[in-house]
N, C-alpha and C positions, 0 to 999 in steps of 0.2 A: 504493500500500500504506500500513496506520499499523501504526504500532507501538504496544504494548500494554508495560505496564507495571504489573503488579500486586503490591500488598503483602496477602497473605495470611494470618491465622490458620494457624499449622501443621496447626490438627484442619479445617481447611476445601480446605485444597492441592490434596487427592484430588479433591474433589467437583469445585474449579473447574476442573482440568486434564481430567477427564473431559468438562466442556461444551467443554471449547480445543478438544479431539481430537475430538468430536465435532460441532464446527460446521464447512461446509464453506466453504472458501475461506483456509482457516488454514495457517500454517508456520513454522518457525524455533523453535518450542515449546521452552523452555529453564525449568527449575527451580534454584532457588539458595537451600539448604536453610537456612533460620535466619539469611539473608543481611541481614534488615530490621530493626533496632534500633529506630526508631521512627516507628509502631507495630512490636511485635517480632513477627518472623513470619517466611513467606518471600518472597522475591521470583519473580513467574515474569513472564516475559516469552514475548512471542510478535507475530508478525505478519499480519494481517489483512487480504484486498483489501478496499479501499473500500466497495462493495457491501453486503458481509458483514458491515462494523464496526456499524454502529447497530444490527438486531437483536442483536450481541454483547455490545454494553455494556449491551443494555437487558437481557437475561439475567443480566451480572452484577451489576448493580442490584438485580436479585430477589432475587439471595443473599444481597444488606447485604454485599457486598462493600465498596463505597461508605463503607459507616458503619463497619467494624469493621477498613476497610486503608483501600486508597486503588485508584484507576483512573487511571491516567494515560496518553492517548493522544496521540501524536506522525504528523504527516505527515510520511511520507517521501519526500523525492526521487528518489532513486536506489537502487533496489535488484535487482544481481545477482544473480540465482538460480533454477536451475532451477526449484527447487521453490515460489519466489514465482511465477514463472510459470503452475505448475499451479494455485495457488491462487487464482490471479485469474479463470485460464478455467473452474475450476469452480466459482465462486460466480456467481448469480443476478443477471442485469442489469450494467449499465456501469457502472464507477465513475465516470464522468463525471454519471450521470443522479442518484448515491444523495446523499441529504440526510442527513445525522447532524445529527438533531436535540439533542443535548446538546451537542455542536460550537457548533452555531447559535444556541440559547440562553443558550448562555456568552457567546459571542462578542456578541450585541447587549445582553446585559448589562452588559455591562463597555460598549459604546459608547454606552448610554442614561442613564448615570449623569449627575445633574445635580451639576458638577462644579464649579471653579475652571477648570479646564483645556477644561473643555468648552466653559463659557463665556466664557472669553478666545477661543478659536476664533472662535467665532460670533458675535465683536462684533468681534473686528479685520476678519473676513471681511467683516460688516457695512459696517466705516467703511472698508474698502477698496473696495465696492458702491458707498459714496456720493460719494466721491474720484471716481468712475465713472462714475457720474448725472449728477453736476454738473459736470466735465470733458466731458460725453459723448463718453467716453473705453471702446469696446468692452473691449480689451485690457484692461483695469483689471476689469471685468465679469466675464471670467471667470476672472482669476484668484483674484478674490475667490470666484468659486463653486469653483474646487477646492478652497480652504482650506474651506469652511464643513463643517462636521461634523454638518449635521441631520440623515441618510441613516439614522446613528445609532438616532437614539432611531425613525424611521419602519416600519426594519423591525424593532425591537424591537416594535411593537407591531401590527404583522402578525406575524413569530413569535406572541407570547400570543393574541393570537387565534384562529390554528392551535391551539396546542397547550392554550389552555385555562388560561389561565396570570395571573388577575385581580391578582395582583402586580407581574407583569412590564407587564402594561397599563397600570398606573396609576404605575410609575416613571417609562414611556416619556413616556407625557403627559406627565408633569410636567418631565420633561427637555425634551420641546420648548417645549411652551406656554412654562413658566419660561425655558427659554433662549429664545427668538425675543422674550419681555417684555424681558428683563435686555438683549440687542444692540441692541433697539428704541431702549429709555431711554437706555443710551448713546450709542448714535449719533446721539439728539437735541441731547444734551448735547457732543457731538463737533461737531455741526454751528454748535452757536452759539458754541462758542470758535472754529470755521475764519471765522462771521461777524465776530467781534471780531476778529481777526486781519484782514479782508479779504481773505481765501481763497476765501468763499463769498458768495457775494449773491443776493437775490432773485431779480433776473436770470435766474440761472443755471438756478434752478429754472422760471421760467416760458417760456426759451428754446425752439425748436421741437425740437431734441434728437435728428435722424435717427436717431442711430447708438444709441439706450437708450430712444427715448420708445414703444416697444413694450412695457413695461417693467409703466406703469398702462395699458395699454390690453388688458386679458383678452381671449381669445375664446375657441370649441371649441376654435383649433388648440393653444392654450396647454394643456389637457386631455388632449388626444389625445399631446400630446409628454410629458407626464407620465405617463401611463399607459402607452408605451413605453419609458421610463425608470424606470418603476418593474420594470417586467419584468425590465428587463435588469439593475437593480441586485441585485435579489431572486438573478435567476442568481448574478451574478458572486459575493454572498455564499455560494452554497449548492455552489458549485463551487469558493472561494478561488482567483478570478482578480481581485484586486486590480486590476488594470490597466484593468478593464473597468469597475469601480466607479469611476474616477477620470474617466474620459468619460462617466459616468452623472451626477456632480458637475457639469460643468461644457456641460449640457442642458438642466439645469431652471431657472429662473427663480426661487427660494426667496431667496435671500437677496440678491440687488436688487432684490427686489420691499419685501422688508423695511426695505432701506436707501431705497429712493426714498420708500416709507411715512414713515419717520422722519423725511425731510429735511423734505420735505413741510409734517408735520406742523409742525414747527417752524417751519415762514415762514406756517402756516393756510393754506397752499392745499389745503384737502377734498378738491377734486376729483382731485387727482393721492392724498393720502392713502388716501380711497374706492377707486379705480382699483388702485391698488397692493395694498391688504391685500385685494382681491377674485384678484387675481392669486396673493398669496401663498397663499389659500386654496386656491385651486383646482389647483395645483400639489400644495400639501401631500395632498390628498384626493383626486388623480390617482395620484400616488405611493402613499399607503395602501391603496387599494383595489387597484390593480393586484398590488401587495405580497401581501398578503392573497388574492387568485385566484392566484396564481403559488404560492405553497407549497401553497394547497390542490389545486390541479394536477398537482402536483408529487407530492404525496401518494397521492393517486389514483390514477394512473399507476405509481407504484410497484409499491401496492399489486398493480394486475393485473398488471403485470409478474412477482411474486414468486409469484400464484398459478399464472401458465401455462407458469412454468420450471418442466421436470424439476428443475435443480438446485437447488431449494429443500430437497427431502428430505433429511431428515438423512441423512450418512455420513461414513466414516474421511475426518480429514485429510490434508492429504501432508506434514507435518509430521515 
């Protein structure tokens, strides 16, 4: 279930409490008359199955709800109630299957910004990748890939793609491009103070490297595990299983590929640099695309889904 939380215009209350009562899958419909100071208005509150939520917010959007209160939507945990109960088995489809797409637009918004924070992520992950490489040290490998936060800006930019969204596209980019640039440079510059140190040495990198030298050396299978990786990260976003997004992290080869690049690059050995930024590529754009087929699927699917249920028709709440 979510919960809903709106700040209302007084002269508007009526109208939107008619769409509450009127969408099916709704309950717990609560009005709190002159309750909102700022903006000044009322507050109503009410709760929605999952299913049901994204056509309801996209209706109260039409109203300028949005511009003239506010919408604010809350996942719930745990909720007691008969009447939640009715409301879930009468709205249309699983809430396990529904996508709230202004959920998901927020949501990789806010993880595609090119940040301070973003990019500390992606450069320690980075010089943690290369610590990795050059130890050929697995362990170190992946846990630099669950730190790495590029997942981020990738299905930001399958979101706008979906939804059509040439803004949201062009932050994404620029948060990964600019951040995997900005980890790159560092990590070059990390690599030659571990050289001055003698932490790192040529050696290292031109070592035979069982346990990471799969790392520059691409092939389909490296594609094909991205593009099941990308599926399933897309899920875990579009279902808020976190947990599953974090074994999605640490499957793809994105940022020790970036770091073997960097090392690389910085002792001139091309051929490992080449090998590696072909790797990071193919990763990145295994991910994207599958991304991008996965909400478009996703969508579609819905779609028939919402036209071949009875319950799609409007009627009373149980609210």
């Amino acid at each position: 279930m979510l919960h809903l939380r709106l700040i209302v215009p007084a002269e508007r209350t009526d109208e939107v409490v008619r769409l509450l009562e009127g969408t099916v899958g709704t309950a717990h419909l609560a009005v709190l008359t002159g309750a909102a100071r700022n903006p000044a208005g009322d507050v109503v509150l009410c709760d929605v199955a999952r299913e049901a939520g994204d056509e309801l917010i996209g209706e109260l959007r039409k109203l300028g709800i949005d511009d003239v209160g506010s919408i604010t939507v809350e996942n719930m945990d745990l909720t007691l109630s008969r009447r939640a109960d009715e409301a879930e088995r009468a709205a249309p489809g699983e809430g396990a299957d529904a996508v709230l797409w202004e959920e998901l637009t927020e949501v990789t918004h806010e993880e595609s910004t090119f940040s301070v924070t973003y990019v500390a992520f992606l450069s320690l992950a980075t010089m943690l990748a290369a610590c990795g490489v050059m130890l050929d040290n697995a362990v170190l490998i992946v846990g630099a890939m669950a730190v790495g936060p590029e997942f981020g800006p990738l299905a930001g930019i399958s979101t706008a793609l979906v939804q059509r969204a040439p803004s949201l596209v062009a932050r994404s980019l620029w948060a990964l491009i600019g951040g995997f640039v900005a980890a790159m440079a560092l990590t070059a510059g990390f690599a030659w103070l571990m050289d001055a140190l003698g932490l790192f040495t040529e050696e290292m990198v031109k070592a035979e490297r069982p346990n990471t030298g799969f790392i520059w050396h691409p092939d389909w299978m490296s594609f094909v595990v991205a593009l099941l990786a990308g599926i399933a990260g897309t899920l875990s976003l579009t279902s808020a299983k976190s947990g599953a997004l974090i074994g999605v992290a640490i499957s793809v080869t994105t940022v020790p590929a970036a770091a073997n690049a960097a090392v690389a690059a910085s002792y001139l050995d091309l051929k490992q640099t080449y090998g590696s930024s072909a790797q990071l590529l193919a990763n990145l754009g295994g991910i994207l695309l599958a991304g991008t087929l996965t909400l478009l699927v996703q969508r579609a699917l819905w779609a028939v889904q919402r036209r071949t249920d009875p319950a799609v028709r409007q009627g009373p709440s149980v609210s």
